[in-house]
MARKOLDO-26685 format. One record per residue (C-alpha): residue in one letter; y, x, z. Coordinates in steps of 0.001 Angstrom, whole numbers, plus 500000, padded with zeros to 6 digits. Example, Ala and Ser with C-alpha at 12.3 -4.5 7.8 and 13.67 -1.06 7.14 Angstrom:
residues 2
A495500512300507800;S498940513670507140;
This chain:
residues 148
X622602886266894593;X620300884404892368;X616242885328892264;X615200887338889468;X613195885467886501;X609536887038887941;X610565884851890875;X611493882060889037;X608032882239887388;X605831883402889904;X607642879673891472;X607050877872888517;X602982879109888711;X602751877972892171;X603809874666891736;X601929874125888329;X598819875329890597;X599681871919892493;X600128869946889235;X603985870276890518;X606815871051887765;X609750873408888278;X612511870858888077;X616145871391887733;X616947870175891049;X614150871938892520;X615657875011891347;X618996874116892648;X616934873935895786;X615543877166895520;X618396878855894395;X620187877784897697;X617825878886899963;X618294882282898376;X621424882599898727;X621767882070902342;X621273884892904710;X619431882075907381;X617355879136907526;X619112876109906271;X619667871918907383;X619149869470905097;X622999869036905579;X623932872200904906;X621727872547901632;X623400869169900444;X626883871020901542;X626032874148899324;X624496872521896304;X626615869478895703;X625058868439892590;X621544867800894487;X621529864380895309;X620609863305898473;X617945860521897570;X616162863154895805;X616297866760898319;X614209865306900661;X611420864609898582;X612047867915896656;X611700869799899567;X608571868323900773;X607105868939897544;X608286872463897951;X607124873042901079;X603595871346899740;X603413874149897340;X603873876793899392;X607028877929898021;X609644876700900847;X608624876354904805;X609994874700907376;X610872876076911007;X612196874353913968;X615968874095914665;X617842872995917023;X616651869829919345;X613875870264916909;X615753869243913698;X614083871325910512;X615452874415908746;X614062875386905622;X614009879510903966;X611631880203900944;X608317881229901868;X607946885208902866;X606093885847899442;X609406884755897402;X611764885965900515;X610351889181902067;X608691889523905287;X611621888860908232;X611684887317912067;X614598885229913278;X616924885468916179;X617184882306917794;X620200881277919891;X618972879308923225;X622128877734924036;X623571875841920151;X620048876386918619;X621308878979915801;X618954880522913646;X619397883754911975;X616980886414909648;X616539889687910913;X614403892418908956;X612372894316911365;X612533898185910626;X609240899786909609;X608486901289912579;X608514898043914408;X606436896059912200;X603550898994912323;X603967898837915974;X603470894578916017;X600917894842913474;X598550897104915960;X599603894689918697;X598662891356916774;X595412892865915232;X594772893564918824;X595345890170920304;X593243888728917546;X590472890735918166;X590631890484921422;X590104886472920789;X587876886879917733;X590652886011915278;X591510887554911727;X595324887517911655;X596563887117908301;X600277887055908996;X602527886918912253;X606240885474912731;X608425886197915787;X611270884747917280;X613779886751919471;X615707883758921656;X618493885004923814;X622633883870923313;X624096884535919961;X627455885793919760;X629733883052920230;X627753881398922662;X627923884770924894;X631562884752924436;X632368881376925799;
């Protein structure tokens, strides 16, 4: 499933805003990401998109995540994942497996996120904070690690 062309452009603003073109290989980048249902490795982006070179994704992907456009999350023994940015993704959480360090999406239903939005406004006030956004990670065992 590629993104739709409004995507595509709304990407291709928000690197121009960092004097940042939409490459061809960034693209390839980008187009990965969306395809995949999780949080990828560098590894496994190289695995998916053979044509990106690997002297090359690292430094795309910084230069994504620079603009905004891609973000990076902790993986297992801390290695990075990478997902586009909520604004190009949708708003999600992951479930995180404690034991191999999986990382899945999970879309919270609507009822949750009204319920988490009260509770984070809350904490925030509470501190003096104005919470802009909020991420959560469930950790427990994810399938195959419960079955072994």
């Amino acid at each position: 499933m590629g993104l739709s062309p409004s995507l595509h452009d709304a990407i291709r603003v928000r690197l121009a805003e960092s004097d940042q073109r939409y490459t061809r290989l960034r693209r390839v980048l980008v187009e990965t990401l969306a395809a995949s249902a999780r949080p990828l490795t560098m590894p496994e982006i190289l695995e998916a998109a053979s044509e990106l070179p690997q002297s090359s994704a690292y430094r795309n992907v910084t230069a994504l995540i620079e603009a905004g456009v891609v973000r990076r999350i902790a993986g297992p023994e801390d290695h990075g994942l990478f997902e586009l940015a909520e604004e190009f993704s949708g708003h999600h959480h992951h479930l995180v497996c404690a034991a191999c360090g999986k990382v899945e999406d999970v879309a919270p239903s609507d009822r949750l996120e009204r319920a988490l939005g009260e509770a984070v406004r809350a904490l925030g006030d509470a501190q003096g904070y104005q919470v802009t956004e909020h991420r959560v990670e469930l950790l427990g065992l994810c399938p195959d690690c419960t079955a072994t």
